[in-house]
C-alpha positions as CSV (number, residue, x, y, z in Angstrom):
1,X,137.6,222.2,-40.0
2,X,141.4,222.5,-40.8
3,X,141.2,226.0,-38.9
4,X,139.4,225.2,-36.1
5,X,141.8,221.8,-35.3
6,X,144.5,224.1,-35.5
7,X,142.5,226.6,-33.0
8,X,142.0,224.1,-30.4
9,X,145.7,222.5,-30.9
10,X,146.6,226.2,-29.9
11,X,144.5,226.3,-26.9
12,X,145.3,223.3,-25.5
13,X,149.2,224.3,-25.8
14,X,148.4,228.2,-24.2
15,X,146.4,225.8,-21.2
16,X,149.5,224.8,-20.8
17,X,150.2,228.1,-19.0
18,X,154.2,227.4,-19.4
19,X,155.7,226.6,-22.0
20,X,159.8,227.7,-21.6
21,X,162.4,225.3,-21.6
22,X,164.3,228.0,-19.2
23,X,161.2,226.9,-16.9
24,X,164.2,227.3,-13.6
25,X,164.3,231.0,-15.1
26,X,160.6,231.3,-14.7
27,X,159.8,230.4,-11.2
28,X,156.9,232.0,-10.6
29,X,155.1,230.6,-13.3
30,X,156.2,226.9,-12.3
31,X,155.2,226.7,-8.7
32,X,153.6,230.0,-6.9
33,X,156.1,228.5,-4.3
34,X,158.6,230.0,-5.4
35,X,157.8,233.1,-4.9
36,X,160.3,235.1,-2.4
37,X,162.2,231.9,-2.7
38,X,165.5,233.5,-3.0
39,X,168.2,233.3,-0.1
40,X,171.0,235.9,-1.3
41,X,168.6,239.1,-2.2
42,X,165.2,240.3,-1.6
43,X,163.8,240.8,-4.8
44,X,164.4,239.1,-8.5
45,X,162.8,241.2,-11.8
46,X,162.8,238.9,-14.6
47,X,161.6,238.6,-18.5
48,X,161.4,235.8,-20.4
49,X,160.6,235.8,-24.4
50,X,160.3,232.6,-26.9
51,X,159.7,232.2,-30.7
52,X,159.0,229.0,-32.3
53,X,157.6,227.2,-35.3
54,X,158.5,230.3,-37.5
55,X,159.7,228.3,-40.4
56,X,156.3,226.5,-40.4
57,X,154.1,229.4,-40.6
58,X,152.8,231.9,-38.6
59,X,155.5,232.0,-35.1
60,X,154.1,230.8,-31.8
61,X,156.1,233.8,-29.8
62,X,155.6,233.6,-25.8
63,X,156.3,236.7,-23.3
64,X,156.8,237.1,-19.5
65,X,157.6,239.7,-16.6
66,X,158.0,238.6,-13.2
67,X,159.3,239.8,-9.9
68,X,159.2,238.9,-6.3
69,X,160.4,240.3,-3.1
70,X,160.6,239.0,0.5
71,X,158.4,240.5,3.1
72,X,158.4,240.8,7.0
73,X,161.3,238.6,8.0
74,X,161.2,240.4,11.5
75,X,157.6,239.6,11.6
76,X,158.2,235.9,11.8
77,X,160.4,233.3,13.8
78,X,163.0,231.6,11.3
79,X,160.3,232.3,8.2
80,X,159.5,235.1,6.0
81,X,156.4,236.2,3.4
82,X,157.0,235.9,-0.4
83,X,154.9,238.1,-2.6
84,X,154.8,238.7,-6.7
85,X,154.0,239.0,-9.6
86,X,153.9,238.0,-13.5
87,X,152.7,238.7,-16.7
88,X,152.8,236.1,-19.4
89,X,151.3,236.6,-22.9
90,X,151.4,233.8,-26.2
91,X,150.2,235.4,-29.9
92,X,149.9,232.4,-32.3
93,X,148.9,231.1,-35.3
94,X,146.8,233.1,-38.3
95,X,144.1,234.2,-36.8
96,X,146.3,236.2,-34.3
97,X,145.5,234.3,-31.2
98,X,146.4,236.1,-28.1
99,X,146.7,235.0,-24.2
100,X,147.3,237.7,-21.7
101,X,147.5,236.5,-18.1
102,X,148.3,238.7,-15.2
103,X,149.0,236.6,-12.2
104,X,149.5,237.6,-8.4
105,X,151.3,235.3,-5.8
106,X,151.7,234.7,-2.4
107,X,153.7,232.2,-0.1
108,X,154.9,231.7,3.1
109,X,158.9,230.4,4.1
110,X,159.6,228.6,7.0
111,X,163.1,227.3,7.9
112,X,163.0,223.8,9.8
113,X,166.0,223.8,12.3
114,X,169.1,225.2,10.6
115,X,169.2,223.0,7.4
116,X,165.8,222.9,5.6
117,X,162.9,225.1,4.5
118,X,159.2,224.0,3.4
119,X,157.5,226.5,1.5
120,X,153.8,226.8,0.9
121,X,152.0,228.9,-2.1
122,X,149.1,230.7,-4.0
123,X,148.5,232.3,-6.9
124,X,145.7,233.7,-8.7
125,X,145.4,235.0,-11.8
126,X,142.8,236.9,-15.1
127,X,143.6,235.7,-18.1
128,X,142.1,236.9,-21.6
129,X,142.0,235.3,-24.8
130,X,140.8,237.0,-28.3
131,X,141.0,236.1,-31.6
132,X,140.9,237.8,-35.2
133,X,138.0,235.3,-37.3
134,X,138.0,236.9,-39.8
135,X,141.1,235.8,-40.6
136,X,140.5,232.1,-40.7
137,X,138.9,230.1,-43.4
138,X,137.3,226.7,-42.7
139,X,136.5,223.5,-45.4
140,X,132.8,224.8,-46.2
141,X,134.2,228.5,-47.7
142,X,136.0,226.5,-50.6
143,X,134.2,227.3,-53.6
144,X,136.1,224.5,-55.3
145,X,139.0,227.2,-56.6
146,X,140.0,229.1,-53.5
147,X,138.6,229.8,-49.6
148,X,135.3,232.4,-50.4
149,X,135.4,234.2,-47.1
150,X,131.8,235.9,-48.3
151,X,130.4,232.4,-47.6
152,X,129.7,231.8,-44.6
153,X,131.7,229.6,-42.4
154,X,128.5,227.9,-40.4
155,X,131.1,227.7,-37.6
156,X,129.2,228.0,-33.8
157,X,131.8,230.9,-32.6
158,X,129.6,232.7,-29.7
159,X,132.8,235.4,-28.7
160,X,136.0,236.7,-30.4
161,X,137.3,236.5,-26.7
162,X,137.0,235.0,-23.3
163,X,138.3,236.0,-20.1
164,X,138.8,233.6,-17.3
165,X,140.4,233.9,-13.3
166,X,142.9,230.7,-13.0
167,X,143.8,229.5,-9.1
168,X,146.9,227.7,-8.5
169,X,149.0,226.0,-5.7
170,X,152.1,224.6,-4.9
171,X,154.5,223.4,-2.3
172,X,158.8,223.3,-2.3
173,X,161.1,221.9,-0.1
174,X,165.0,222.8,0.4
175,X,167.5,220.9,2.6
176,X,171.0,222.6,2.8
177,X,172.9,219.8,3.4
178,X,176.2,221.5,3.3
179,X,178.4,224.4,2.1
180,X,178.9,222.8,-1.3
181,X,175.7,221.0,-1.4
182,X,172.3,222.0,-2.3
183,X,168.6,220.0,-2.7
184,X,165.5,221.9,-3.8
185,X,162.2,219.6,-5.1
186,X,158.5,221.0,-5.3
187,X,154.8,219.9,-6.3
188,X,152.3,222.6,-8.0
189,X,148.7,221.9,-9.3
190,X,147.6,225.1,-11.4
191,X,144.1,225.5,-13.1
192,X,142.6,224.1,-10.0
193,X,139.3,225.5,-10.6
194,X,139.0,224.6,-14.1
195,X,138.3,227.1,-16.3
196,X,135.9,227.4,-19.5
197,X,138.2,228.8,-22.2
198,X,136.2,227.9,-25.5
199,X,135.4,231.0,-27.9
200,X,132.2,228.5,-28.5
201,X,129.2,228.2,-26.3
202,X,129.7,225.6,-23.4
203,X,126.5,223.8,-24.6
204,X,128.1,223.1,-27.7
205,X,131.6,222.9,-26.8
206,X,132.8,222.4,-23.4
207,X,136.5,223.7,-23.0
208,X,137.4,223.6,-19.6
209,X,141.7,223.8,-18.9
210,X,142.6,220.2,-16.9
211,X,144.6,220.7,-13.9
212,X,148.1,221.1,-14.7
213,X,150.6,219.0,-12.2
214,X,154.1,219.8,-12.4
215,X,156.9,218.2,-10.4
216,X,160.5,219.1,-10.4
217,X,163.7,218.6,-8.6
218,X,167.1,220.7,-8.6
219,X,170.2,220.8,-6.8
220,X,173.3,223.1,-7.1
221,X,176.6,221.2,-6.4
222,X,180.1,222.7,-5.7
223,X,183.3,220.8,-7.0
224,X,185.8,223.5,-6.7
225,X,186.0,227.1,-6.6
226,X,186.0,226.8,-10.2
227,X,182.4,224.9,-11.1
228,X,179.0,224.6,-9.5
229,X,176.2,222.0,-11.3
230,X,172.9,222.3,-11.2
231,X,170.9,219.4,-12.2
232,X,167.4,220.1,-13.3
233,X,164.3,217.9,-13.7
234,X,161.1,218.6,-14.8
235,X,157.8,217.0,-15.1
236,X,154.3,218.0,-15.6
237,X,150.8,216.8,-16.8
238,X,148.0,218.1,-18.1
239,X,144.9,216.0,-19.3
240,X,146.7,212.7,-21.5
241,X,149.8,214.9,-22.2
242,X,153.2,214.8,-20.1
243,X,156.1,216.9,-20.4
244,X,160.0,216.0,-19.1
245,X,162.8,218.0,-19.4
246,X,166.3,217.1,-18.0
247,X,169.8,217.8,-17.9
248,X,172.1,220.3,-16.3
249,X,173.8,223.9,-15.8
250,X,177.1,224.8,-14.5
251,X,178.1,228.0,-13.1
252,X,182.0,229.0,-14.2
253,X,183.7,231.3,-11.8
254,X,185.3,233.8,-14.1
255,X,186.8,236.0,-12.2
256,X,188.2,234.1,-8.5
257,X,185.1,235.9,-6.7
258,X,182.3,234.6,-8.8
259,X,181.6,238.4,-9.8
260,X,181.6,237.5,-13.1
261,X,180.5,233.9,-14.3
262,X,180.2,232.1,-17.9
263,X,177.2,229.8,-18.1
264,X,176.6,226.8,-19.9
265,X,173.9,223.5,-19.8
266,X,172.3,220.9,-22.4
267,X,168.6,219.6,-21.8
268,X,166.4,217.4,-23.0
269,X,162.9,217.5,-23.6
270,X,161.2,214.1,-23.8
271,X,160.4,213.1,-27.4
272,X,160.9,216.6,-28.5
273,X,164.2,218.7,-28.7
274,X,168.0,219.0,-27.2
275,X,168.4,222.2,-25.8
276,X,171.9,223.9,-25.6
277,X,172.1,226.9,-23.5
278,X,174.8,229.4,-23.1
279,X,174.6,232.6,-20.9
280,X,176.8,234.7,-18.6
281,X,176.3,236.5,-14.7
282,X,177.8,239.7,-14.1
283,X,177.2,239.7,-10.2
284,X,173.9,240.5,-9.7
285,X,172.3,240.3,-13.2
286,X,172.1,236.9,-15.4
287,X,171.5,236.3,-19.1
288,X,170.7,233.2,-20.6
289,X,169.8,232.0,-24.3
290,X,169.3,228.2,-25.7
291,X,167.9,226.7,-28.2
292,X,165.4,224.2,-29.0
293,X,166.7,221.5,-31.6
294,X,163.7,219.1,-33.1
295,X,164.4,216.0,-32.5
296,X,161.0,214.8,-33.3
297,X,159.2,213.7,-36.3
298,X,158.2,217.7,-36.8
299,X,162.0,217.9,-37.3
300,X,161.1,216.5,-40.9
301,X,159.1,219.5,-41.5
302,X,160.9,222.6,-39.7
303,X,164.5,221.0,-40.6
304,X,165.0,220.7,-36.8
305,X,164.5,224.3,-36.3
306,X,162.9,224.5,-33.4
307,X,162.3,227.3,-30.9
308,X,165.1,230.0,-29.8
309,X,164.5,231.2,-26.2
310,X,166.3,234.4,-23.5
311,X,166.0,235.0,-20.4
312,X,167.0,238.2,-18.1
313,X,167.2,238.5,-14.0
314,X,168.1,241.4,-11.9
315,X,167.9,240.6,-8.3
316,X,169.1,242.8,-5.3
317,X,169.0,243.9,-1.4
318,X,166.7,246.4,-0.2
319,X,169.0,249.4,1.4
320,X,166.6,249.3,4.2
321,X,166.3,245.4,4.7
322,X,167.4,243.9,7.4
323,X,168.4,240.3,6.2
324,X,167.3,238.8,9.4
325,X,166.9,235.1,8.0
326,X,169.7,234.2,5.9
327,X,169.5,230.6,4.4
328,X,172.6,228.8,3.8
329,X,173.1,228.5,0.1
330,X,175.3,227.2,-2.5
331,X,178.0,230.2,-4.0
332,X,181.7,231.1,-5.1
């Protein structure tokens, strides 16, 4: 029984969909949105990779690729069409439990007057989910010495892996309220059509992902042509279980044209960890690392040690585009 608590713990956190604490460095993935949501280029290419709980066992590593370009801006009046993509894989836990999820995306930009933009998105998704069970042991294989794994486990598995298509939605507003001030707050609801995940039979155990609802609200503020803070907020639910993070980044203009910035930001993730993050932008192309520290009572057991997390984004300007909409934005 121990393994199969630990199996559905590990479910319930890959439901989860998103689980980085750079979630601002994972748009896609937070609100479909997002996507084409980015005023000074026309595309972003991004990875994201996480490790955590490795000094309690087997790591809980999490993966992701995503990009997104803007479409026909001389198609529309004062809007523009956001497509893209991601990729986003979890491998936990003994039994080698894997979550691959390929994701496509879709939304539509539309600038209201000159100073604010409501976006509207989809994205759908196939994700597959396998696992090794022959590398578990449950409470009925102990032979009173050791786990017997010729006995067998009477456990109701009906598949080593499940494949499932996942719908989301989600909605973000801007207002550009000057040259040095920036306001950006959305709403997303992913696994709208509920999906059955379980690797058991419904008629015995009925998995089905809850809808995930995620909030969040951001701004990027100017104070000199030295600094710009972002203040981050994040919320989302999913069945009973909620999830804040909050705190900041600020921007550092290195080198007079903001060519070159340092990066640096502290979070907090309700309950859970402080999260220091350090990272530098060399014009188009950012870096950024942090670090989860357990602040929780599982600090007791992985001596605070918990998660390590980078992220990567290239973005750029089609040679050929023609930049007809450009949004106001916050920069050096």
């Amino acid at each position: 029984m121990v393994a199969v608590l630990l199996i559905f713990f590990t479910l319930q956190a890959n439901g989860q969909l998103l689980h980085f604490s750079q979630y601002f460095n994972a748009p896609l993935l937070v609100n479909p949105a997002n996507t084409g949501f980015n005023p000074d280029y026309s595309f972003r290419i991004g990875g994201n990779y996480r490790s955590q709980w490795a000094n309690l066992g087997t790591a809980y590593n999490t993966m992701s690729i995503w990009a997104d370009s803007k479409l026909m801006q001389d198609r529309f009046e004062n809007g523009w069409l956001g497509v893209g993509g991601s990729i986003l894989k979890d491998v936990a836990g003994s039994g080698s439990l894997t979550s691959t999820g390929a994701y496509g995306s879709v939304a539509y930009h539309q600038m209201l007057g000159y100073n604010s933009l409501l976006s509207g998105g989809f994205s759908l998704g196939f994700v597959q989910k396998r696992i090794d069970i022959s590398k578990l042991s449950f409470d009925n294989q102990w032979n009173g010495s050791f786990f017997e794994m010729t006995i067998p486990s009477n456990e109701p598995f009906a598949y080593s892996q499940v494949g499932y298509w996942d719908l989301g939605m989600g909605l973000n507003y801007a207002y550009f309220a000057s040259d040095n001030v920036y306001i950006n707050a959305g709403l997303s609801i992913m696994h709208i059509n509920r999906p059955q995940q379980s690797f058991f039979n419904s008629s015995t155990f009925d998995d089905r992902l809850n809808r995930r609802y995620t909030g969040f609200f951001n701004a990027s503020i100017k104070l000199d042509n030295l600094w710009i803070i972002n203040p981050n907020v994040y919320v989302s639910k999913q069945g009973a279980s909620w999830e804040t993070v909050l705190g900041f980044n600020a921007n550092r203009n290195l080198t007079g044209d903001g060519y070159q910035q340092l990066i640096v930001g502290l979070y907090y993730r309700n309950h859970d960890a402080l999260i220091p993050m350090i990272g530098y932008q060399v014009n188009d192309l950012k870096i950024t690392f942090n670090y989860d520290a357990t602040i929780s009572s599982l600090g007791n057991l992985n001596g605070t040690r918990g998660a390590y997390e980078m992220s990567i984004i290239k973005a750029g300007i089609f040679t050929s585009s023609s930049n007809a909409i450009r949004c106001p934005t916050v920069r050096f």
